[in-house]
N, C-alpha and C positions, 0 to 999 in steps of 0.2 A: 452534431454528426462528426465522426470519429475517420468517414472513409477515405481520407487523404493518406491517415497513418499506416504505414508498413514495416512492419518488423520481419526481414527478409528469413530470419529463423524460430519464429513461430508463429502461429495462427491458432487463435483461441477463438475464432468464429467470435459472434456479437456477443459484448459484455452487458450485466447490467446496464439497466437505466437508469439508475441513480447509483451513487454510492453517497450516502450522509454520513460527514463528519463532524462530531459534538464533542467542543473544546471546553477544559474544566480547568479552572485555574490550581485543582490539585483534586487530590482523589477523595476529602471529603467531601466539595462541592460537587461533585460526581456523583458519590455514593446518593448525596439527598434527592437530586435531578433525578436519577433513573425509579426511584422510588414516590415520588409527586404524583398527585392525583393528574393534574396535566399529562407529565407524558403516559402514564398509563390510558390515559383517555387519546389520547394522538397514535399512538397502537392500535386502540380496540377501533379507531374513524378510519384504520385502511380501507380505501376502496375493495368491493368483490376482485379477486385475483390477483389481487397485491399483496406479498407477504415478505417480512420483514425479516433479517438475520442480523446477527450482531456479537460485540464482544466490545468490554473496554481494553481497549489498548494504550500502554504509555508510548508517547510520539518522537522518538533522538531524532535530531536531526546533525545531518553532517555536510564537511565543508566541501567544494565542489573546486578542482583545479589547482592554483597553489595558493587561494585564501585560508589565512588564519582560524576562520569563524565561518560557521555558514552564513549565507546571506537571508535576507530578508524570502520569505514568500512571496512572492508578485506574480510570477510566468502562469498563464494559464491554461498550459497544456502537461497531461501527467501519463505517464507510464504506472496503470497498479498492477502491481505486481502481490500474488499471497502465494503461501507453502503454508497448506495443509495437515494437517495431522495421518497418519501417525511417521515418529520418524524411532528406529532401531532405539537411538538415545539423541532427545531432541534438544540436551545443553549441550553436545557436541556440536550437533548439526547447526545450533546459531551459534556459536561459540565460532565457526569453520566460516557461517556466512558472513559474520559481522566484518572478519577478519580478512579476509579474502575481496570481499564486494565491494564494501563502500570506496575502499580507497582506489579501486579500480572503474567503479560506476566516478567516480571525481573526474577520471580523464576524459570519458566522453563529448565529442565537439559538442557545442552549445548548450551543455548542460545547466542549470541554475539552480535547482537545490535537489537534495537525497536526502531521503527520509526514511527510516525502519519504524517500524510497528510493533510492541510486543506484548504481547497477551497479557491481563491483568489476573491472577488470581480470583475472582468473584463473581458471583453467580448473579446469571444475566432476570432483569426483571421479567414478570407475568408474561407472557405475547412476545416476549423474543425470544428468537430461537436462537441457539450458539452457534457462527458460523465457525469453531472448531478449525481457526486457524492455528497454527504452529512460529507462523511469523510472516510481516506482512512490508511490501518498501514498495517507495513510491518515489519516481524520480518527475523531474521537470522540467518541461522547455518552451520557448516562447510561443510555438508554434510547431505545423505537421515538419513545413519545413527543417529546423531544427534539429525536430525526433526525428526523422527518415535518415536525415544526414548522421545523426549517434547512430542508428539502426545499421548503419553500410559500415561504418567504420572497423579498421579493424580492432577496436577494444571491444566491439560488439563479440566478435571472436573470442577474446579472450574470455569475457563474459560466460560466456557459452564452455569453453572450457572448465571454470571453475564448479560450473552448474554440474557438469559431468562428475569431479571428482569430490563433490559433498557425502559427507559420511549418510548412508544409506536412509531413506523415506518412503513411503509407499504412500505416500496421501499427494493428492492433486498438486497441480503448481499448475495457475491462471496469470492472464498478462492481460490487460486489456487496456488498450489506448482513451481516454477520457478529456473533455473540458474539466475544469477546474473554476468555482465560483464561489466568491465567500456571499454569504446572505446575510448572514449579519454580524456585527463587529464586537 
């Protein structure tokens, strides 16, 4: 349960229930996994009214305050953040995010790691649907605590600024506060 977290300038109402992340040690081993008789079978075993969206995404990660290198993953609390399609011209518009955000989401108090998401090229297996993202981050902190304390701050502001002056999109932009748990290693 997510209901401690407050993000004083916006409200995206309850997020999914899940959000699954499936790590590939490169995009062959990717490409064979999505294509296995397994997971097409872990698809077709959704429960009734559970349904499934997806996209492979390559994962940058960046560095958080005045370290060299990002740090490890550990924190088990996440900001997801995605921007949806469509956008005027969408390699300006991450071209403008990349540039703009990370090194500004870096300042936020108690930050611990920032991560971007970007869409791969290739066509999603049998039973999943493309969720038709444009580009997707996801930041991290130890706790609500933490995240409410980033949320007040004024880099939150700034934040919010930069969000206002990205070259034009017309497709959604969701936030949703989450736990964070790795299942298997």
């Amino acid at each position: 349960m997510t209901g401690g977290a407050k993000d004083p300038l916006v409200d995206d109402g309850p997020g999914p229930l899940l959000i699954a992340m499936l790590a590939f040690a490169d995009e062959d081993a990717l490409g064979k996994a999505i294509v296995s008789a397994e997971f097409e079978q872990s698809l077709a075993g959704l429960p009734n009214g559970v349904r499934a969206g997806g996209e492979a995404m390559e994962c940058r990660h960046y560095p958080v305050a005045d370290a060299a290198a990002p740090a490890k993953l550990r924190a088990p609390f996440s900001y997801v953040v995605r921007y949806h399609r469509p956008a005027e011209d969408e390699a300006a518009f991450i071209t403008n995010y990349v540039a703009t955000h990370p090194p500004t989401l870096a300042r936020l108090p108690a930050i611990r790691n920032i991560m971007c998401y970007f869409p791969m090229d290739r066509p999603n297996p049998s039973g999943l649907a493309k969720s038709n993202y444009m580009l997707g981050n996801e930041v991290v902190f130890d706790d609500f605590a933490g995240f409410n304390r980033a949320m007040a701050s004024p880099v939150r502001h700034e934040l919010r600024a930069h969000y206002r002056a990205f070259p034009p999109f017309s497709g959604a932009n969701t936030h949703f506060p989450m736990w964070r748990r790795r299942l298997v290693r």
